[in-house]
N, C-alpha and C positions, 0 to 999 in steps of 0.2 A: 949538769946532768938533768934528764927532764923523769921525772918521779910521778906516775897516776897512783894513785888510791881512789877504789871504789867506796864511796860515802854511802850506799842506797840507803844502808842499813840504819844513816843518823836520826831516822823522822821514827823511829821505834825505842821502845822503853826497856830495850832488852840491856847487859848487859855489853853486847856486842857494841853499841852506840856509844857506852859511855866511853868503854878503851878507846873506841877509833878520837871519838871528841877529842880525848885528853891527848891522844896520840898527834892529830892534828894541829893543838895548842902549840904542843913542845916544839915539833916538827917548824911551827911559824914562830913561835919565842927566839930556837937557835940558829934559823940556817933562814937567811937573805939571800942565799949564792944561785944555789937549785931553785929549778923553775918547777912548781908544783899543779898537776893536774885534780882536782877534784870531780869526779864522777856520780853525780845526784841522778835523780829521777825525773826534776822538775825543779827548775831555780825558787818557785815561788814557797814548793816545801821547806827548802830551805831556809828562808827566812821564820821560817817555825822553830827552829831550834835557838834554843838559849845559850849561851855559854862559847858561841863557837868565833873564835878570834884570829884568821889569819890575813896573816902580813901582804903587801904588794908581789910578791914571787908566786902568787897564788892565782889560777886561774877555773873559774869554772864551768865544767862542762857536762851539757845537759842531755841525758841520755835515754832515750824510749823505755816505756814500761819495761819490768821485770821480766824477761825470759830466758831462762837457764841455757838451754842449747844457741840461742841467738846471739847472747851475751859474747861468748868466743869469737867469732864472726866481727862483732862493734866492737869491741877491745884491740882486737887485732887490727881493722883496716881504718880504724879510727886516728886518722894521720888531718883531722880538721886543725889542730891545735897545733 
């Protein structure tokens, strides 16, 4: 099964960050099967975050600034991956 999760939100101190992190972990800890999309802002934010550890089933994908109504539109016809 091919599984996205929108990361934007990882490079913030909110609590929202921390769930998705830990969420992330687990998700790469138990399942080698499913092939996992990760959805950043910008690959190189990512490497700012601490703590984030997934497995090879993991692939990420780098998506244009923050726009709420355009968002729908990249999510939907986002068939790159």
């Amino acid at each position: 099964m091919k599984i996205g999760i929108d990361g934007r939100c990882l490079n913030t101190k909110r609590a929202m960050a921390r769930y998705t992190k830990n969420l992330l972990n687990q998700f790469s800890r138990i399942d080698e099967t499913n092939q996992y999309f990760l959805f950043v802002e910008g690959r190189g934010r990512l490497n700012e975050i601490k703590g984030l550890n997934l497995s090879k089933n993991w692939k990420i994908v780098v998506t244009p600034p923050k726009v709420v109504l355009r968002d729908h539109f990249f999510f939907k016809n986002s068939g790159s991956y």
